[in-house]
C-alpha positions as CSV (number, residue, x, y, z in Angstrom):
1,X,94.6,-30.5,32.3
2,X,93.4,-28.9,35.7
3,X,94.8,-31.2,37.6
4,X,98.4,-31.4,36.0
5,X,98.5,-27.4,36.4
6,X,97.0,-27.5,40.1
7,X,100.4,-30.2,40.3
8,X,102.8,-28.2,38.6
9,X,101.8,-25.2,41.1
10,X,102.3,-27.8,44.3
11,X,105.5,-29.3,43.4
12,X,106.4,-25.3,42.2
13,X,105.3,-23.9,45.7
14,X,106.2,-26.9,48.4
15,X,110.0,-26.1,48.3
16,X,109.1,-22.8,49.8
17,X,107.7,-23.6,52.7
18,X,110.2,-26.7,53.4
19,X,112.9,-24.1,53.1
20,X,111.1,-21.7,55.6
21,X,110.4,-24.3,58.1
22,X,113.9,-25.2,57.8
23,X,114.6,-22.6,59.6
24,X,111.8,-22.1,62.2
25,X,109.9,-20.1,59.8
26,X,106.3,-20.2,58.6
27,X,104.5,-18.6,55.3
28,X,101.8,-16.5,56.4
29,X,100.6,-15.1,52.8
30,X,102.3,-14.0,49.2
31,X,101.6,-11.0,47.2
32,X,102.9,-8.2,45.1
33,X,105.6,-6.1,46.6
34,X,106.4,-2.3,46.1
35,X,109.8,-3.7,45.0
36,X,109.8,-3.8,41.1
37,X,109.9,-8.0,39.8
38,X,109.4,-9.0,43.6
39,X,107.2,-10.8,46.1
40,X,106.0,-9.8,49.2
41,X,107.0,-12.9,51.4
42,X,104.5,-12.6,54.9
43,X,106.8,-14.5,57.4
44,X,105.9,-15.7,60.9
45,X,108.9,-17.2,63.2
46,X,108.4,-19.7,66.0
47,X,108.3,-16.7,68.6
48,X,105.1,-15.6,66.8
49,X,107.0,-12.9,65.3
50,X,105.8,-11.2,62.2
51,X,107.9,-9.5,59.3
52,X,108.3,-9.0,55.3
53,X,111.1,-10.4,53.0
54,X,110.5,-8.5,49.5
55,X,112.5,-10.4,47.1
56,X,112.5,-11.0,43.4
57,X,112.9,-15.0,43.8
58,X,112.8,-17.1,47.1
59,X,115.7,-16.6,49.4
60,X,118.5,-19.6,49.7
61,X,119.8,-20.6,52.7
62,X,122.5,-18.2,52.8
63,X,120.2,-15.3,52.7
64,X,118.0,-16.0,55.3
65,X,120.3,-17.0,57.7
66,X,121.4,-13.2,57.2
67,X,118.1,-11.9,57.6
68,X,117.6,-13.6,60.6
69,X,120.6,-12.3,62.3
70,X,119.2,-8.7,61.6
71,X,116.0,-10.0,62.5
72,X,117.1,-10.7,66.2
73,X,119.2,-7.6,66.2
74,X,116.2,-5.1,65.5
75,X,113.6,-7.2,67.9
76,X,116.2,-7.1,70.6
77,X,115.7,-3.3,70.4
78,X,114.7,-1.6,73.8
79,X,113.3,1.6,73.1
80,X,112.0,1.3,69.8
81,X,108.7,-1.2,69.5
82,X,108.4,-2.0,66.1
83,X,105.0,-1.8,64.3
84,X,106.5,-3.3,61.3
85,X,110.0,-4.8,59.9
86,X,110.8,-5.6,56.1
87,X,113.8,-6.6,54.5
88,X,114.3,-5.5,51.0
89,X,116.7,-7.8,48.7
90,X,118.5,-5.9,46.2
91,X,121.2,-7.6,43.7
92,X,124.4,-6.0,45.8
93,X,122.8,-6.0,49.6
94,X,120.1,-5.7,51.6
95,X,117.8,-3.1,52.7
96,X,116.0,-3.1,56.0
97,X,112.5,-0.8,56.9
98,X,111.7,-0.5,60.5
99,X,108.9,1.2,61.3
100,X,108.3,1.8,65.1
101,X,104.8,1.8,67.2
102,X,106.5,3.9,70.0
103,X,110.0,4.8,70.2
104,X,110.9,6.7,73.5
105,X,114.5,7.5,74.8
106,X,115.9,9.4,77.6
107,X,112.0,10.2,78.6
108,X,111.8,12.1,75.5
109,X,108.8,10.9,72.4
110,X,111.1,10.5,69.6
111,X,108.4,8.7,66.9
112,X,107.2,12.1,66.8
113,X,110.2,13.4,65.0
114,X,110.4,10.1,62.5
115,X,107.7,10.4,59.6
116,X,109.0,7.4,57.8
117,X,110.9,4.6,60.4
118,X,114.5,3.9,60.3
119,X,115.8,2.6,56.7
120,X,119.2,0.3,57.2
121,X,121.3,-0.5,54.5
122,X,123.9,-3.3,54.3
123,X,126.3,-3.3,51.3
124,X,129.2,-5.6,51.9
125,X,128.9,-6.8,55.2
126,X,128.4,-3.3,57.1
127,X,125.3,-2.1,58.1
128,X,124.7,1.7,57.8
129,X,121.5,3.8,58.6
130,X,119.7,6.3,56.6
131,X,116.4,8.0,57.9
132,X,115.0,11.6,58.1
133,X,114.1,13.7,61.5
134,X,111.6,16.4,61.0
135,X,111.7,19.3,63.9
136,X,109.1,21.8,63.3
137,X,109.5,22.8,59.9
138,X,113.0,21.5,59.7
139,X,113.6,18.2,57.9
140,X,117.6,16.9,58.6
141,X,118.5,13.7,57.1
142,X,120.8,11.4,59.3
143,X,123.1,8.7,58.1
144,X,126.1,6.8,59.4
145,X,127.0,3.3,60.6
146,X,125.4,1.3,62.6
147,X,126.7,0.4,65.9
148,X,123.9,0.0,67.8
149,X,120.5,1.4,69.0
150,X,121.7,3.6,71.8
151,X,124.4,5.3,69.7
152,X,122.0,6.0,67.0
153,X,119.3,7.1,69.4
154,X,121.8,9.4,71.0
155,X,122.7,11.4,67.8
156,X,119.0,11.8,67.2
157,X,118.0,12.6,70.1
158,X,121.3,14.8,70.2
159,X,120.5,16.7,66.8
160,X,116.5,16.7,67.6
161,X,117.4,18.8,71.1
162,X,119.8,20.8,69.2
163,X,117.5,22.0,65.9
164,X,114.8,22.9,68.5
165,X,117.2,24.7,70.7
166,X,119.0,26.7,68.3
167,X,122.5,25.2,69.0
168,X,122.5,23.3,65.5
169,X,121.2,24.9,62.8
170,X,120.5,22.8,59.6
171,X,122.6,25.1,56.7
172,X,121.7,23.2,53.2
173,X,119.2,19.8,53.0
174,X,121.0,17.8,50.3
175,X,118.6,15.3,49.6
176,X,121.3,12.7,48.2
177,X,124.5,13.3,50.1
178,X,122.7,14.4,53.3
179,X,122.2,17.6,55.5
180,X,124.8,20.0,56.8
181,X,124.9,21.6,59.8
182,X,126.8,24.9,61.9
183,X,127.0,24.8,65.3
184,X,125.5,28.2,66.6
185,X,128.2,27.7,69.9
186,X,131.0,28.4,67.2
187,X,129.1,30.8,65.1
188,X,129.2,32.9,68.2
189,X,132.9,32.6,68.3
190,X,133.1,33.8,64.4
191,X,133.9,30.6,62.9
192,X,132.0,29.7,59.5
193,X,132.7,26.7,58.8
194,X,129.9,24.0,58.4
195,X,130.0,20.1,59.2
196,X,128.2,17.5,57.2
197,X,125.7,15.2,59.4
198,X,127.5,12.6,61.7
199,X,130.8,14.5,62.1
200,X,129.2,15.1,66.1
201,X,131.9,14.4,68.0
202,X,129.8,14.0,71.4
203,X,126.4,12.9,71.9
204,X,125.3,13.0,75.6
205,X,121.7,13.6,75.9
206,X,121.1,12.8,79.2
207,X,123.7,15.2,80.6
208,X,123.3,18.0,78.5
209,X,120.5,19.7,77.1
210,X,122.6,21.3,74.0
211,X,125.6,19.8,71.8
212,X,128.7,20.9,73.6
213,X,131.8,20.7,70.5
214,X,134.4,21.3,73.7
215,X,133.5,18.1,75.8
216,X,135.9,15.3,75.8
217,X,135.0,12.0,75.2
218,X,137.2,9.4,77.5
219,X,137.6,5.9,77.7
220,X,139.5,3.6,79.8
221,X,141.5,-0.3,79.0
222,X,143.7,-2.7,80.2
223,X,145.6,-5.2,78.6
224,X,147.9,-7.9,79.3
225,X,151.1,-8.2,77.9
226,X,154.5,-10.5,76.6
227,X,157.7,-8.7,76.2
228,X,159.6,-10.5,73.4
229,X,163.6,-9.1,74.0
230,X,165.7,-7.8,71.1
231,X,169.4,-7.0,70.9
232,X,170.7,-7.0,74.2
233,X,167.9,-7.7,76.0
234,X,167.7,-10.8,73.8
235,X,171.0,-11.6,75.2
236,X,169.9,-11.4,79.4
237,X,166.3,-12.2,79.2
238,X,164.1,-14.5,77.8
239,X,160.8,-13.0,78.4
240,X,158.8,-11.0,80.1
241,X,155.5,-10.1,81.2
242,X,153.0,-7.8,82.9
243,X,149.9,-5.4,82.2
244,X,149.0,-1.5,81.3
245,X,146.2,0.1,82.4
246,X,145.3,3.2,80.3
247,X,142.7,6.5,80.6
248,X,141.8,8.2,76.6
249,X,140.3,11.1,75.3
250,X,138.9,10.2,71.8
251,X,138.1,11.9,68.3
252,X,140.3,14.7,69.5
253,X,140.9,16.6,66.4
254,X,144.0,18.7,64.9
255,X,142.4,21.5,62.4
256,X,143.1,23.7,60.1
257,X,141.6,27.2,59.6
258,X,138.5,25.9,61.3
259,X,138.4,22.4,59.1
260,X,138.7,19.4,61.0
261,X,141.8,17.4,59.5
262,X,141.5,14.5,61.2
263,X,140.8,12.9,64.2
264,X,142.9,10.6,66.8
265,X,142.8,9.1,70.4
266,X,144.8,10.2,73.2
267,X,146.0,8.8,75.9
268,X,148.0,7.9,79.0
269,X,149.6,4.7,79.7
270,X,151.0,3.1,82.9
271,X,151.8,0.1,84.0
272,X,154.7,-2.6,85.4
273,X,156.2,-5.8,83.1
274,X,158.7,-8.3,84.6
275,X,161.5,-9.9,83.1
276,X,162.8,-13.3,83.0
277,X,166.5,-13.7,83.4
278,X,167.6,-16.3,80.1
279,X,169.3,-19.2,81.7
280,X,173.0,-20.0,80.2
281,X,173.8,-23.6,80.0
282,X,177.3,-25.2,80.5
283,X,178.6,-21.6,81.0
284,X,180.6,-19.8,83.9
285,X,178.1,-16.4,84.6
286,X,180.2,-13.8,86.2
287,X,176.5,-12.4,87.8
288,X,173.0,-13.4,87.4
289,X,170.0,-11.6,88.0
290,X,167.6,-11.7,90.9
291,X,165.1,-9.4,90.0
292,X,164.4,-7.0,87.2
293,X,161.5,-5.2,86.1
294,X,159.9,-1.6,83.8
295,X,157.3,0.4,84.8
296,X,155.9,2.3,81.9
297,X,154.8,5.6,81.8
298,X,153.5,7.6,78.5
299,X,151.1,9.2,76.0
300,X,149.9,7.5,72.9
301,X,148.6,8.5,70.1
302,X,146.2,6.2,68.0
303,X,144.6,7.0,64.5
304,X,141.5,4.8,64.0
305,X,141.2,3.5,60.2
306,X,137.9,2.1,60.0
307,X,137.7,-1.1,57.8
308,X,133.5,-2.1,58.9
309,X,131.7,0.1,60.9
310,X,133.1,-2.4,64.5
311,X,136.4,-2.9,63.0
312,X,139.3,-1.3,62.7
313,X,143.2,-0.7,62.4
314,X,144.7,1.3,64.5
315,X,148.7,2.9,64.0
316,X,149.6,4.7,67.2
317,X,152.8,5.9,68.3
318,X,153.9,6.3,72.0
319,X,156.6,8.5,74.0
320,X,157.2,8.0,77.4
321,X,159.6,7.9,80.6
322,X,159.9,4.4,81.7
323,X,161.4,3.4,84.9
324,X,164.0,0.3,84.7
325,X,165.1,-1.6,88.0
326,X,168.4,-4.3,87.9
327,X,169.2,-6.0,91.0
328,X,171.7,-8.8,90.5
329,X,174.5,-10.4,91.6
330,X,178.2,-11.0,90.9
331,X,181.3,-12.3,92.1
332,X,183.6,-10.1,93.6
333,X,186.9,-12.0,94.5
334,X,185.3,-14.8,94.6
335,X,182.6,-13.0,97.3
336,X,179.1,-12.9,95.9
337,X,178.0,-9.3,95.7
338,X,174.4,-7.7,95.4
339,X,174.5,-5.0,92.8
340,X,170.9,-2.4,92.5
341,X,170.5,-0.3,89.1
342,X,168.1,2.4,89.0
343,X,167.3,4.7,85.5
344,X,164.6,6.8,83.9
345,X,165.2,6.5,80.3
346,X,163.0,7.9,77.3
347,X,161.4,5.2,75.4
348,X,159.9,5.5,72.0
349,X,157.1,2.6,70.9
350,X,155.0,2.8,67.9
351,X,152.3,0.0,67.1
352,X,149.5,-1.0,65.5
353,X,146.4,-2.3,67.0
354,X,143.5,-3.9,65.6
355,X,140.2,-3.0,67.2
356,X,136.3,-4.2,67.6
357,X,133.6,-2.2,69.0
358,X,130.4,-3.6,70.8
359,X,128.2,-0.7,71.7
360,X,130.5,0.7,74.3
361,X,132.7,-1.7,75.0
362,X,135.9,-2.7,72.5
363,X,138.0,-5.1,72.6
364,X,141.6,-4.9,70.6
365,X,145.1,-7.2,70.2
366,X,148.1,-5.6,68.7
367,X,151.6,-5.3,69.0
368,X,154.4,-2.1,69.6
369,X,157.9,-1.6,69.3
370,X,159.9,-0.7,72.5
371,X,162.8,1.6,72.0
372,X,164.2,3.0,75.9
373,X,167.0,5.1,74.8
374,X,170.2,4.8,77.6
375,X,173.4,6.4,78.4
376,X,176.0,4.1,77.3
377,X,173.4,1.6,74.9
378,X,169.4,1.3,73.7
379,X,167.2,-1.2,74.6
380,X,164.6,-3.3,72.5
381,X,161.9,-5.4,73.1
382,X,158.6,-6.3,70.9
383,X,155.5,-6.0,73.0
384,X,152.2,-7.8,72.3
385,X,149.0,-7.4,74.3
386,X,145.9,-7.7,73.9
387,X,142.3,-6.7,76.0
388,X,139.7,-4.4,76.3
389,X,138.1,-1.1,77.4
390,X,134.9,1.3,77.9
391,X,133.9,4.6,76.4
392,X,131.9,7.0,78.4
């Protein structure tokens, strides 16, 4: 009877480890877990890394595949050495514990400030952070998506310098939706209004000491594009091509007595796209074009709709002053003839974009519809680009 139960608990437990070594994983130990109906799963990985999966059955492939790409994210940390990592399986999504042995940023101690390490929660494919700060006797808790270490380490340090400063003062701790704050900067200026936590618009700690509401936030891209012709433009060119290069302000914000409505992007565009005369078979052309090109010049306006916490959808809408040069030829009494047209016309494009964001770096394809208003006629032409950028 021994021996059939000592069987039962071998052919019971040896599909655990084969699944773990599967994936480069070892079992270190088993035991209960502060998890209600789980087990504390003590996992080693081939790098002789050591964390916790805390789940109420063992893991399937899926699921650990998932937990190993979070793994690698939080152990490619720089600034925060972690003492401990556990993972925390729940029926709709994960939840992740990391608590730090040291966690220094912008020479400043931050572990100091963080009784209980960083608590990650992903719920449908987006990760989103949820920890407490204590600062003296203040406790603030912070939450918001993830997108990254250094952005989230910049709005603690951010708040942390702030609190102890005076320049953000901590109005109403809300244990379940999360702290708000004032800024003291606009209390001075007889404004009331408060702000719930992550609605910082700027977090610079290494170049200021204090949050500054005022600063603008730029970024810079460039993108190729493909002029697609409509109308008449359809009718003279096939094609065109060329690149904009633009510099942004972002989260600027339009309010309303003192409440933030929303928030957009700004910013100016230039650039130069060449057109492609259309070829006309078996057909007597009067003239034909030798060289023709637009150089763009505008403001656009994007409003970012969030879909993950990297993704999103952006709708933008662009006015500008574009400069259009013809140079073509025709037949003048049977003489050929070299014709120049010059015009500044206004133009009209909106868009939509969709957009990724890696730390500080994004990357985006979309596509805008070109309207340059003339004297006599309007012109049309789908554009689609697609490229990248920076945010300082």
């Amino acid at each position: 009877m021994k021996r059939l139960f000592v069987l039962i608990v071998i052919l019971a437990v040896s599909p655990l480890y084969a699944d773990w070594a599967e994936h480069g994983l070892s079992l270190v130990s088993t035991g209960p877990s502060s998890l209600e109906g789980a087990v504390r799963y003590e996992i080693r990985d081939d790098g002789g890394r050591v964390f916790h999966v805390n789940s109420p059955k063992e893991p399937d492939g899926p699921v650990i595949k998932n937990i190993l790409k979070h793994r690698d994210t939080f152990f490619s940390w720089k600034h925060v050495h972690i003492r401990e990592l556990s993972f925390y399986m729940y029926e709709k999504g994960l939840q992740v514990i990391v608590v730090p042995s040291s966690l220094k940023y912008r020479d400043t101690d931050l572990k100091q400030h963080l009784p209980s390490g960083f608590t990650l929660v992903e719920e449908k494919g987006a990760l989103a952070y949820r920890y407490r700060v204590i600062v003296g006797n203040t406790s603030l808790k912070l939450d918001g998506a993830y997108r990254g270490e250094e952005p989230m380490l910049d709005e603690m340090l951010a708040y942390i310098r702030g609190i102890r400063e005076g320049s953000i003062v901590v109005e109403d701790e809300k244990v379940v939706a999360g702290s708000v704050v004032s800024f003291s900067s606009e209390k001075d200026k007889g404004k009331k209004h408060v702000h719930p936590v992550g609605d910082l618009p700027f977090y610079d700690a290494a170049a200021t000491r204090s949050y500054d509401p005022g600063k603008i936030r730029w970024y810079v891209s460039a993108q190729p594009s493909y002029l697609y012709p409509a109308s008449f433009l359809g009718d003279i060119f096939v094609g065109g091509f060329g690149a904009t290069a633009a510099l942004g302000m972002r989260d600027m914000g339009i309010s309303l007595l003192d409440a933030i409505l929303f928030r957009f992007d700004l910013e100016l565009m230039a650039g130069f796209w060449h057109l492609n005369e259309k070829k006309q078979k078996g057909a007597v052309v009067p003239c034909s074009v030798k060289n023709a090109y637009v150089i763009p010049l505008g403001l656009v306006a994007r409003y970012r709709l969030a879909v993950t916490r990297n993704f999103a959808v952006l709708p933008s809408l662009g006015f500008g002053y574009f400069y259009n040069r013809l140079e073509y030829q025709r037949l003048v009494a049977g003489v050929p003839e070299t014709v120049t047209a010059r015009e500044w016309n206004p133009s009209l494009m909106p868009g939509l974009r969709l957009d990724y964001r890696v730390e500080k770096y994004f990357f985006f394809a979309g596509a805008e519809y070109l309207v340059m208003f003339e004297r006599r006629l309007d012109l049309a032409a789908l554009v689609f680009s697609a490229g990248g950028g920076y945010m300082f």
